[in-house]
C-alpha positions as CSV (number, residue, x, y, z in Angstrom):
1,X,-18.9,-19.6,10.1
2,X,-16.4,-17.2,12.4
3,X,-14.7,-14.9,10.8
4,X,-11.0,-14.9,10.7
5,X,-8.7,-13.3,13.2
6,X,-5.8,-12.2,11.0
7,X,-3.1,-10.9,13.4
8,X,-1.8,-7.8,11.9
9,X,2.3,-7.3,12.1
10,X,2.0,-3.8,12.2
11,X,0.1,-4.2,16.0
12,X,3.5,-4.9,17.7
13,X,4.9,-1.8,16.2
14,X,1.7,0.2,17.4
15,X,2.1,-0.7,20.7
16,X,5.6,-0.2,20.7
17,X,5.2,3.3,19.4
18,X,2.2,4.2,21.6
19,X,4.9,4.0,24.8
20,X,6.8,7.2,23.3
21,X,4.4,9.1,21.2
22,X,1.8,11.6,22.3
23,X,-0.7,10.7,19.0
24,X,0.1,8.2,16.2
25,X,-1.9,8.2,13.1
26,X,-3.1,5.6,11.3
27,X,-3.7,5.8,7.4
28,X,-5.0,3.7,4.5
29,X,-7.2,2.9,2.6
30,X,-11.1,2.1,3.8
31,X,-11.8,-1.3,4.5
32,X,-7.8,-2.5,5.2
33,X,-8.8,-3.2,8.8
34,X,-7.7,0.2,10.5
35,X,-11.2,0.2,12.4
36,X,-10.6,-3.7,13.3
37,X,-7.0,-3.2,14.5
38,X,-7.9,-0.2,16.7
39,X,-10.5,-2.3,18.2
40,X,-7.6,-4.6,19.3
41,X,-6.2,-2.0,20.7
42,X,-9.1,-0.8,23.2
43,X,-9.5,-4.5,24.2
44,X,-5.8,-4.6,25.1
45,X,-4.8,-1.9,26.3
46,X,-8.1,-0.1,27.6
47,X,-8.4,2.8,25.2
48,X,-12.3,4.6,24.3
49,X,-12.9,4.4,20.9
50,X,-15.1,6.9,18.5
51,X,-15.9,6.5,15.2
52,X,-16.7,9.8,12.9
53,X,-18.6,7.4,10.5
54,X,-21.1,8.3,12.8
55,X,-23.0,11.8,11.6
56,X,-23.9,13.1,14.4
57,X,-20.4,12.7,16.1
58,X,-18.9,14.5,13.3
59,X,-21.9,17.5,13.9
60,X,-20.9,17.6,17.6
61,X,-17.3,17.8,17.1
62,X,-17.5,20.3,14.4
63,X,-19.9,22.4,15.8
64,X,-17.5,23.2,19.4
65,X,-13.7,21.5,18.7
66,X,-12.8,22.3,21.9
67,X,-15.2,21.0,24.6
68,X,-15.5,18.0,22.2
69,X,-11.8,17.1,22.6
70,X,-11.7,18.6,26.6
71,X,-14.5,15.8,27.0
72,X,-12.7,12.9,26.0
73,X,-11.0,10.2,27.7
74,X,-7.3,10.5,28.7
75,X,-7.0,7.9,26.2
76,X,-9.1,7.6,23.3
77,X,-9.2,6.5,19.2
78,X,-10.6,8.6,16.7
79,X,-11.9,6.9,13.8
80,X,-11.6,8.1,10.3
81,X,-10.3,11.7,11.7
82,X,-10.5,13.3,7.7
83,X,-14.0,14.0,8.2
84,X,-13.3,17.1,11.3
85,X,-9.9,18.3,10.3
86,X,-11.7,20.9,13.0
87,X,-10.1,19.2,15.8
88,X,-7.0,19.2,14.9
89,X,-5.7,22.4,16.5
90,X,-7.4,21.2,19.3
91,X,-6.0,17.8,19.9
92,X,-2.8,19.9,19.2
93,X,-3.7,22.0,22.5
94,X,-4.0,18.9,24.1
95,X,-1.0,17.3,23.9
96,X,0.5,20.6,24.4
97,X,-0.8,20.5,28.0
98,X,-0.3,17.0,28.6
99,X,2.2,15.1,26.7
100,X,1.8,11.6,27.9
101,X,2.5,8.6,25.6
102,X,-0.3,7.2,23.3
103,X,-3.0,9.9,24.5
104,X,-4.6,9.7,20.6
105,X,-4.9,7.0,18.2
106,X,-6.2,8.5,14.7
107,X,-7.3,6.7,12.0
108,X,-7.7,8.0,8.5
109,X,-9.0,7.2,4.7
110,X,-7.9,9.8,3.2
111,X,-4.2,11.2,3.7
112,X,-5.0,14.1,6.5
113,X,-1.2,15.4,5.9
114,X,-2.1,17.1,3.1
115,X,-5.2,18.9,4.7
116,X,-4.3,22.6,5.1
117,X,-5.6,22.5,9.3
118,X,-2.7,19.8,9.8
119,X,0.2,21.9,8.7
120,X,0.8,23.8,11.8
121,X,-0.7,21.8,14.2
122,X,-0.3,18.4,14.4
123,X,2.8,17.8,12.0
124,X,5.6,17.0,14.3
125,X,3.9,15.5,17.4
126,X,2.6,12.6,16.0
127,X,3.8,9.1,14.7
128,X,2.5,8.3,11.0
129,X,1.8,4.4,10.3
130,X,0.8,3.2,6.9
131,X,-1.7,0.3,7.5
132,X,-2.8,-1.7,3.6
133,X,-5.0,-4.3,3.0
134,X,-3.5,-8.0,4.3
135,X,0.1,-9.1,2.7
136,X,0.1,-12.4,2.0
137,X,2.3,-13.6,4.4
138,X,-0.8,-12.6,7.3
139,X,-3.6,-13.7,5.3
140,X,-1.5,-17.0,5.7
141,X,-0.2,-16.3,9.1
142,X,3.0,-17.6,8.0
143,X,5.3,-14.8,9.7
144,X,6.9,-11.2,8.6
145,X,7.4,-12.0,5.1
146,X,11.1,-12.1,2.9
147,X,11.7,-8.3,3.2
148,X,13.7,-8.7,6.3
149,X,15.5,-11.8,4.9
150,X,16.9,-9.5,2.1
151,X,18.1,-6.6,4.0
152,X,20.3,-9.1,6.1
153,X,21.3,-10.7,2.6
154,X,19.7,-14.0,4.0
155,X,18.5,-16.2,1.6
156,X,17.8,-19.3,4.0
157,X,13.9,-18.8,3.7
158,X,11.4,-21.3,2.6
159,X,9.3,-21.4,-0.4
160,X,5.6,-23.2,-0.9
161,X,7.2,-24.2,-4.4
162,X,5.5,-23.5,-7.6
163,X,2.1,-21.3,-7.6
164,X,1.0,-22.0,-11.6
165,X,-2.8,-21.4,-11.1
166,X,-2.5,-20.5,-7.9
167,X,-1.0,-17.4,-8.4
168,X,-3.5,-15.3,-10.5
169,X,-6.3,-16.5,-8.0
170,X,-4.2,-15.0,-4.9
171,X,-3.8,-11.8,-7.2
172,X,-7.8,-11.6,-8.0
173,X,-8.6,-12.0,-4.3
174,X,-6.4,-9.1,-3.1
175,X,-6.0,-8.0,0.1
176,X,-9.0,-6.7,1.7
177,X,-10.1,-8.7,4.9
178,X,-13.7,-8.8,3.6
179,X,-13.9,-10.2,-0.3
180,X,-11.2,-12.4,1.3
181,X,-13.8,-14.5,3.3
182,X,-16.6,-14.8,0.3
183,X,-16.2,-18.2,-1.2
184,X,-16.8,-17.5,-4.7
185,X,-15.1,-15.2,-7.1
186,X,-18.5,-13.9,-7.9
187,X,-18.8,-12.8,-4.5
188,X,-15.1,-11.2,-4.0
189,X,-15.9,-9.2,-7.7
190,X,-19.7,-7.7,-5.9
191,X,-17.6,-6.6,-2.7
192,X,-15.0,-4.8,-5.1
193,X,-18.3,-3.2,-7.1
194,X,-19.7,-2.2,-4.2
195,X,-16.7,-0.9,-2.9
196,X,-16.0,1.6,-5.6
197,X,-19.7,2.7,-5.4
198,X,-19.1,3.7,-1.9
199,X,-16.2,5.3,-2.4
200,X,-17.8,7.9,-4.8
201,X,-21.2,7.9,-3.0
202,X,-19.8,8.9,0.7
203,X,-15.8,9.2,0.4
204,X,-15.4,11.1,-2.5
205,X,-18.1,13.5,-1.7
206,X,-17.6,14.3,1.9
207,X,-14.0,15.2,0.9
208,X,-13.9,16.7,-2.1
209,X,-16.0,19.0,-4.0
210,X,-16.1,17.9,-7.8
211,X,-18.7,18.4,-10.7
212,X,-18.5,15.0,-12.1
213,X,-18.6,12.4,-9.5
214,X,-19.2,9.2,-12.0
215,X,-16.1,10.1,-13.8
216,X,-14.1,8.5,-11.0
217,X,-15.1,4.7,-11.8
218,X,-14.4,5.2,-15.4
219,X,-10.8,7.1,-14.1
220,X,-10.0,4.0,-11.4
221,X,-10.5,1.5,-13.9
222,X,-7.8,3.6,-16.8
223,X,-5.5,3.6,-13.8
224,X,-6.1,-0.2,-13.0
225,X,-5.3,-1.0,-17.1
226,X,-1.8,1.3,-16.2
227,X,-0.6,-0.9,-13.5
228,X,3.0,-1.8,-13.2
229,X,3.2,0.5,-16.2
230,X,4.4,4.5,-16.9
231,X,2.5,6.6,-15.9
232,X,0.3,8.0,-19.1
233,X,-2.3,10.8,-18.2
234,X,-3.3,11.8,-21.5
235,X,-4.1,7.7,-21.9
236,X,-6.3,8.5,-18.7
237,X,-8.0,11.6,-20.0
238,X,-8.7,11.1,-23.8
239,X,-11.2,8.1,-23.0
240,X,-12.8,9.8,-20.2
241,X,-13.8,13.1,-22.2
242,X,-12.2,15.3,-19.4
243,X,-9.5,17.8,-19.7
244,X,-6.0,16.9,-18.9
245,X,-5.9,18.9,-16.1
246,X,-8.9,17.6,-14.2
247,X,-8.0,14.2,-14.9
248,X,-5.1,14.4,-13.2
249,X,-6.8,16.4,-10.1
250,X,-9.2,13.0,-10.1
251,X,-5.7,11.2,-9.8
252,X,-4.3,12.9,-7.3
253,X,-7.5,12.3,-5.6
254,X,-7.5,8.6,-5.8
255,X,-3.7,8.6,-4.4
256,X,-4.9,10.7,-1.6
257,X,-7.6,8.0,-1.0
258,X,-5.2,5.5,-1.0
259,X,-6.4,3.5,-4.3
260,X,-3.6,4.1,-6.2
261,X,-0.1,4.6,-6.0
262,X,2.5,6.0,-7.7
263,X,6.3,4.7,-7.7
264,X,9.0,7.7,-8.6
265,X,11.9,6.9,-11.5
266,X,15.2,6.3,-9.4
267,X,17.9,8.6,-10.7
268,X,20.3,8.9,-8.1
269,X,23.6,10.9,-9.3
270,X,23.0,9.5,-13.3
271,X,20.4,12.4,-14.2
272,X,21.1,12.7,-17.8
273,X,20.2,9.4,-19.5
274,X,17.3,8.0,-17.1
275,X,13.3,8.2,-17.4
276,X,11.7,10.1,-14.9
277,X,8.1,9.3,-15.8
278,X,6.5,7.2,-12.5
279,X,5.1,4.0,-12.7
280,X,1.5,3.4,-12.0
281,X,0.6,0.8,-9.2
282,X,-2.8,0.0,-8.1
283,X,-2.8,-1.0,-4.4
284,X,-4.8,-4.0,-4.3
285,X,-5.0,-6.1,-7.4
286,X,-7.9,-7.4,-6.2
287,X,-9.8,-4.4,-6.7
288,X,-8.1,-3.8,-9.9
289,X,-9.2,-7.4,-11.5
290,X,-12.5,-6.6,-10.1
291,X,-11.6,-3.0,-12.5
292,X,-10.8,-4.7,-15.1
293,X,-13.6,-7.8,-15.2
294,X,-10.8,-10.2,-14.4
295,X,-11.3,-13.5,-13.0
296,X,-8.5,-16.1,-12.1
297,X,-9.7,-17.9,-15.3
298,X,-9.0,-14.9,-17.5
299,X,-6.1,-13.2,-16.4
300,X,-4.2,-16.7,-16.9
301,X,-5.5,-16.6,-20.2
302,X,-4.0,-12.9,-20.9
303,X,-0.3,-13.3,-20.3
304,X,0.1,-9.7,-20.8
305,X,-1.8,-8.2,-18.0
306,X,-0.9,-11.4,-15.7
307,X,2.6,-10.1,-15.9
308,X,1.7,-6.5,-15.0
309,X,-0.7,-7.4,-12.2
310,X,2.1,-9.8,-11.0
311,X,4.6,-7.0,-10.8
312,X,2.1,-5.1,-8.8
313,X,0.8,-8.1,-6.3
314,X,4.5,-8.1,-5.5
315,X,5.4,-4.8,-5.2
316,X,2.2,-4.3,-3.0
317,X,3.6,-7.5,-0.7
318,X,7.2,-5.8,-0.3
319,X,6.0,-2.5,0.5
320,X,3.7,-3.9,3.1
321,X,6.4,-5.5,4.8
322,X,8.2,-3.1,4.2
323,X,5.3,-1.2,6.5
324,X,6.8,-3.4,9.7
325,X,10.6,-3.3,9.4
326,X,12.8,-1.3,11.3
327,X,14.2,0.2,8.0
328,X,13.4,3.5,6.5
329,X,13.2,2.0,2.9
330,X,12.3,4.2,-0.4
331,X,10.9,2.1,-3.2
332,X,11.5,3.3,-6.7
333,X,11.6,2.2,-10.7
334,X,14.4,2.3,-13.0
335,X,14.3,2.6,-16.9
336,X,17.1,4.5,-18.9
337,X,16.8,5.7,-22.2
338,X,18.2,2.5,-23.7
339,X,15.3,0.7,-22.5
340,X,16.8,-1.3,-19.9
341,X,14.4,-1.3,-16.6
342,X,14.2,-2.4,-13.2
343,X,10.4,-3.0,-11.8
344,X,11.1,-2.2,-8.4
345,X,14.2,0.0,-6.3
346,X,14.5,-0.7,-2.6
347,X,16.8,2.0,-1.3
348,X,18.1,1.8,2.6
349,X,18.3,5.2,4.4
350,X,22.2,4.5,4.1
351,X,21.6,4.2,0.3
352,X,22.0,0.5,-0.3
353,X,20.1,-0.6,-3.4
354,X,18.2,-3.9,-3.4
355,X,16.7,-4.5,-7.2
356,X,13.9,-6.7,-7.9
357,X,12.7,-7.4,-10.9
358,X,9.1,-9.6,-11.5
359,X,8.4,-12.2,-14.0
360,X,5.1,-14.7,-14.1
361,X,7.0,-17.4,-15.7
362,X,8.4,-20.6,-14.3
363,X,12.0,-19.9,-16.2
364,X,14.2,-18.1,-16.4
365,X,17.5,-17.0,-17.8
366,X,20.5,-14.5,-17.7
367,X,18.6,-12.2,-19.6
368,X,15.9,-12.0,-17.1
369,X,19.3,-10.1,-15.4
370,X,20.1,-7.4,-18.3
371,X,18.4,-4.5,-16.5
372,X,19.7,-5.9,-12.5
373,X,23.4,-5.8,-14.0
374,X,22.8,-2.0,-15.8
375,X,22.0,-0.5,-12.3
376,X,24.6,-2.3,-10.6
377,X,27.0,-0.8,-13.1
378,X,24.9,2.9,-12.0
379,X,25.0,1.7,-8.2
380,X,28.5,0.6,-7.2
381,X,29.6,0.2,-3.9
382,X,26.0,0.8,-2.9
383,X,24.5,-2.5,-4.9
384,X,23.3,-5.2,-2.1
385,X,21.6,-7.6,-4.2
386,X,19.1,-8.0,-7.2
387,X,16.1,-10.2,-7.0
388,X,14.4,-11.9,-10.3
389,X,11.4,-13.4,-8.6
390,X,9.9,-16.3,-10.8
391,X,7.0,-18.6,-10.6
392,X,9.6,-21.1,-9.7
393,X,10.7,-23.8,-6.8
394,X,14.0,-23.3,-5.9
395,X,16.1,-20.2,-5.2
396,X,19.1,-20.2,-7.6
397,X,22.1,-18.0,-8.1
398,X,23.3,-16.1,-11.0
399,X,26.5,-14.8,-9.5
400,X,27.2,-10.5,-8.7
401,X,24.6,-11.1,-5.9
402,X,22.3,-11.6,-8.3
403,X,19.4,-14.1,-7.4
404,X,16.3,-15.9,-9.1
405,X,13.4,-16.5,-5.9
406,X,10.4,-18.0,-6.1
407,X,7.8,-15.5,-5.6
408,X,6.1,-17.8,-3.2
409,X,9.1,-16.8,-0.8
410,X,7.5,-13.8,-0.4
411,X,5.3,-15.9,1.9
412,X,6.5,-19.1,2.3
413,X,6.2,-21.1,5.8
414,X,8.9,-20.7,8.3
415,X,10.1,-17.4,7.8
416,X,11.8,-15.4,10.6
């Protein structure tokens, strides 16, 4: 059986970007299909391609930066870069002396802007793009997703109708290209295993130097039980036996590696009577059923943490598209201290607020719009619409710009 070729919407970006900008890196999270779309790239457009998953690659160029990087190709990719933040300073040399478009493609794991070596060289003269696991909308190849559609305040997209069981099953598969073309859940839950294992066996070690490398699977899965929920570190370090402190170090760690991610409390100009505490996201929710021991089966048995990993699957979906756009969007939470909450902010460079809020049920009701209608009141002139996406058919208006969508328009056929 062939694999499938899922066409990326970030590759029309990439090339787009590679006309202007000297080096452009690429970062997420291992297995997203950074290695696959850079491969794309050297068939199209006739680039040289090096991996540093390769040992003795990473030897070489540690062991003489320079003539490594002189040696090169005018135009070459660099695979999973994090492992010789050595050649940064070089590449940076480089460009310097030639500063011709789309020289360097880097790929990365790990988030290299926050290695020390990148601070004063590369920062500045290179393009970042964030590339995560498939959105649904190119597992389905079924175009660039609603994003777009609610910037322009279109709502004249298509929806695939009702999910029901359908829903938890696309939230257990996730997004990674691999588990996604194992035909059993069995299968898709060994990848997920495996993948962790790796992670700590190779990943973890090769970037960071901790005492208690089996800690990490135990800290992944307390972050995967948080999702779509505050932020609780202590909740994190009490069952793990490790300090506060060092729990949250192992946190950090998994953001850097792309696992998890965490959404900042909007506040805006209203300081005084919001929550600042983040919310916790896990960025694939397959790998956090896979955390969790969740099949399709269970998790639409437990309502509860359907409705969290829900939240997630579409938060994860709208920040991937959000990935492609031509906007520079901020996503946020929103909870005041009177308990009302929005799941996710969308804020527009210009400041334009689009609210969404998530449900997993097939109803719902003007209540479902309590916490849209509080941060309208905090918004003003800046509110541009708020979203209740439902398990529903039909997109339906509740006045204020306020509207219930089906949360397979996230997806549906016919879009843009």
């Amino acid at each position: 059986m062939s694999k499938p070729n899922y066409t990326r919407q970030l590759q029309s970006l990439l090339e787009e970007v590679l006309n202007d900008a000297p080096v452009v890196l690429i970062h997420g999270p291992r297995q997203c299909g950074k290695t696959t779309l850079a491969q794309k790239i050297v068939q199209k457009c006739g680039y040289s391609y090096l991996t540093f998953d390769d040992v003795n690659l990473i030897a070489a160029a540690k062991a003489d930066p320079v003539g490594f990087i002189d040696r090169l190709d005018e135009f070459v990719i660099l695979d999973e870069i994090q492992h010789v933040p050595e050649l940064f300073s070089s590449i940076k040399k480089s460009v310097d002396n030639n500063r011709k478009p789309g020289r360097f493609i880097l790929t990365g794991s790990a988030n290299v802007l926050l290695l020390p070596k990148l601070a004063d060289s590369l920062a500045g003269r290179m393009e970042i793009m964030n590339l995560y696991p498939l959105a649904r909308c190119e597992i389905e190849n079924s175009g660039r997703g609603i994003l777009a559609h609610l910037l322009r305040n279109d709502f004249s997209f298509n929806c695939t109708g009702k999910l029901g069981e359908k829903l938890a099953a696309y939230i257990v598969s996730g997004g990674f290209p691999e588990p996604l073309q194992r035909s059993s859940e069995q299968r898709k839950r060994q990848w997920h295993q495996n993948y962790i294992k790796t992670l700590v066996q190779r990943d973890i070690r090769d970037l960071t130097r901790i005492n208690n490398l089996e800690a990490i699977p135990k800290i992944l899965q307390l972050a995967a039980i948080q999702s779509a929920q505050l932020l609780n570190m202590s909740a994190i370090a009490t069952p793990s036996q490790i300090s506060r402190q060092t729990t949250a170090t192992y946190f950090t760690l998994l953001t850097n590696i792309f696992l998890v991610d965490v959404l900042p409390a909007w506040h805006g100009n209203h300081k005084k009577r919001l929550i600042k505490t983040p919310k916790v996201h896990m960025t694939d929710t397959g790998l956090a059923a896979a955390l969790l021991g969740m099949d399709a089966n269970r998790l639409n048995a437990d309502r509860t943490m359907l409705g969290h990993l829900v939240e997630s699957f579409v938060y994860n979906e709208l920040l991937r598209q959000a990935s492609w756009t031509d906007s520079e969007l901020k996503f946020y939470h929103f909870r005041d201290k009177d308990q009302y909450e929005v799941d996710i902010v969308i804020e527009h460079s210009g400041g334009e607020i689009i609210a969404v809020e998530v449900k997993a049920a097939a109803t719902v009701t003007d209540k479902d719009f309590r916490g849209l209608k509080k941060l309208h009141e905090a918004v003003g002139e800046k509110w541009k619409t708020g979203i209740v996406f439902y398990d529903g058919e039909r997109v339906l208006s509740f006045g204020e710009q306020m509207y219930a969508v089906p949360i397979s328009a996230l997806w549906g056929q016919g879009q843009i």
